[in-house]
N, C-alpha and C positions, 0 to 999 in steps of 0.2 A: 027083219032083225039084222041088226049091225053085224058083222066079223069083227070075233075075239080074237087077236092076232097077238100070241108071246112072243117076244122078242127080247133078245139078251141084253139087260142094258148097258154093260160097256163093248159087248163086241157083237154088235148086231150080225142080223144075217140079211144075207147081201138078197137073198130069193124074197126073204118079207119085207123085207123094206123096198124092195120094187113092188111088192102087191098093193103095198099104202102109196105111194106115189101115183100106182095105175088109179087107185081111187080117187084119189086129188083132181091128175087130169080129166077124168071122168064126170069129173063136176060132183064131188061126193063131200063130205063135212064127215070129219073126223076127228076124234077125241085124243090126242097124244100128252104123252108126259114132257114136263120139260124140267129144268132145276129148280122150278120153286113149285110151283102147283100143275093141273092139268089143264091143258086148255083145246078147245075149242080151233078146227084151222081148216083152210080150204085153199085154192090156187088164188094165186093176187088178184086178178083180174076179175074174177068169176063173181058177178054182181047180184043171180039169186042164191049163191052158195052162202054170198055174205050177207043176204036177207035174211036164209035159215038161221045161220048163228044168229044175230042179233033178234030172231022168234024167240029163239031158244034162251036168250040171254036175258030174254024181256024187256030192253033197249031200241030205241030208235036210233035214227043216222047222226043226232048230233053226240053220240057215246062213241070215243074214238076206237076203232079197230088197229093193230099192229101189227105191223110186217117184221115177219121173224127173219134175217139175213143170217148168212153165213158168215159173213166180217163185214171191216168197215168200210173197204171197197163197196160192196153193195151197200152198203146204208147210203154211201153216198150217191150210188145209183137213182135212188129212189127220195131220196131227202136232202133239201138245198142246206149247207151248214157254213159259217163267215168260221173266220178261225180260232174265234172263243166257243165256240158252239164242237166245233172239231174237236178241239183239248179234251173238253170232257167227256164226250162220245169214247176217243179214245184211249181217254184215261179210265174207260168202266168196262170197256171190251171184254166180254163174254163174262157179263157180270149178271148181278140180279137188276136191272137197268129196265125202265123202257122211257123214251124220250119222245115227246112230241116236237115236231120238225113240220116247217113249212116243205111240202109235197112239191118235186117236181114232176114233169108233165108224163115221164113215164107211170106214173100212176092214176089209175083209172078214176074220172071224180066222182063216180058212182060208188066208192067205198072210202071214199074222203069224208074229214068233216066238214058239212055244207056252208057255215059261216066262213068259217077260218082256213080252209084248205091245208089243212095238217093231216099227220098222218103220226099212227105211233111206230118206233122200229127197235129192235132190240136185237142183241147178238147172244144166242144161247150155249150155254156150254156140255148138255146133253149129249151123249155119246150117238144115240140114235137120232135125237133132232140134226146134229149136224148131219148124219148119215144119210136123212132123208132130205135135205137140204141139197147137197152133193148129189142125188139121185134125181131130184126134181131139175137143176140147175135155177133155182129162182125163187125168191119170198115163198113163207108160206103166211095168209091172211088169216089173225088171230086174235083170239079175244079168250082172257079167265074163266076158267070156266067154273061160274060160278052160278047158281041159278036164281031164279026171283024167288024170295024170302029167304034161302041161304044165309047163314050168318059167317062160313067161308069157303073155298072154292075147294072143290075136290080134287082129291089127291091119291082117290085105289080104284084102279080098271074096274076090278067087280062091283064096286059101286056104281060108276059111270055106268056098267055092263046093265045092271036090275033100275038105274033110274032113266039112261038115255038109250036104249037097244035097239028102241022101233022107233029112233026119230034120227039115229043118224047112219052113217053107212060104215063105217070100222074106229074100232078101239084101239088102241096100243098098247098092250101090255108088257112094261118095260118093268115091275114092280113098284111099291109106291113111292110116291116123291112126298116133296115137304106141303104143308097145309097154308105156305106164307106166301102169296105173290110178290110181284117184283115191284120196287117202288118205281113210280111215275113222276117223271119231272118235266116240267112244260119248258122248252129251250128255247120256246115264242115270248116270251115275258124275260121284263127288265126289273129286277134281277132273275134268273130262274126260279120257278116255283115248282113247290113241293108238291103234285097234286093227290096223291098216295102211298103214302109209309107203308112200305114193305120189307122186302129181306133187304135189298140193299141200302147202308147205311149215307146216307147226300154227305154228310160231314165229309166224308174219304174224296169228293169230288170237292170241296170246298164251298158248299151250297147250304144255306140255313134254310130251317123248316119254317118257313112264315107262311106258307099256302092252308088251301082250307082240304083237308084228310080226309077221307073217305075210301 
């Protein structure tokens, strides 16, 4: 059974938020809150960590996973950006955002998407994701957690707690967040495409919704 870990959500504590980080390194899959839904996360590199989520998610490897950064210094770390691709990156900084980005070689191609070698990255503005961000020093590897036949991705620990308890290694109970994930936009495609309408609005970046939604 998973550990149910409360944790404050604007002023964590410094003792549990190392306990989720020791499970990350650990090679463990954990459930946390972020600003738009819950999702789904593991250490960057860790390639059956990222096999469970994607069990879990009912997905295969060409369904992109996301590297949650602390800012855009690390996004750049891990995702090659020309300087219209940068604009908008950091015109959404710690927004409801996730951008698919052609992958540099710091990331592992075992959690890449196999065609296209992209990778998704977003910057959270979570009080505790950044916390545990800080405490990790590095990505964490993430995916909506949403499940197969869900109609949207969950958003209260105790739910997570009675539906995912014996399949993952800890919760984070920060109380609940919003029911709306974060909109995806492909930075690989000429013009940018919309690839899921979510919380955050593309207009505000200058980007029109001509992609196919889901």
């Amino acid at each position: 059974m998973g550990q149910l870990l409360k944790i404050h959500p604007t002023h964590p504590q410094k003792r549990l938020v190392g306990r989720v980080a020791d499970a990350v390194r650990n090679g463990g899959v954990i459930a946390y809150p972020t600003d738009t839904t819950y999702a789904l996360g593991c250490q960057s590199g860790d390639g059956e960590a990222a096999r469970r989520i994607r069990q879990l998610r009912g997905v295969d490897d060409r369904h992109h996973l996301t590297l949650v950064c602390r800012d855009l210094a690390e996004v750049g770390r891990f995702a090659r950006m020309d300087n219209a691709q940068f604009r908008i990156v950091k015109q959404s900084a710690a927004g409801a955002f996730t951008f698919l980005l052609r992958a540099t070689p710091e990331v592992p191609r075992r959690v890449l998407h196999p065609k296209r070698s992209t990778i998704g990255v977003r910057i959270p503005q979570h009080p505790v994701v950044l916390a545990l961000l800080a405490m990790l020093d590095e990505p964490i590897l993430s995916s909506t957690l949403l499940l197969p036949g869900d109609s949207e991705p969950m958003h209260d620990a105790e739910v997570v707690a009675s539906r995912l308890g014996k399949s993952i290694d800890v919760i984070v109970d920060a109380g609940p967040c919003k029911a709306i994930p974060s909109t995806v936009i492909d930075l690989e495609t000429s013009p940018p495409t919309v690839v899921r309408r979510g919380l955050g609005d593309p207009a505000v970046l200058g980007i029109e919704e001509i992609g196919e939604l889901g």
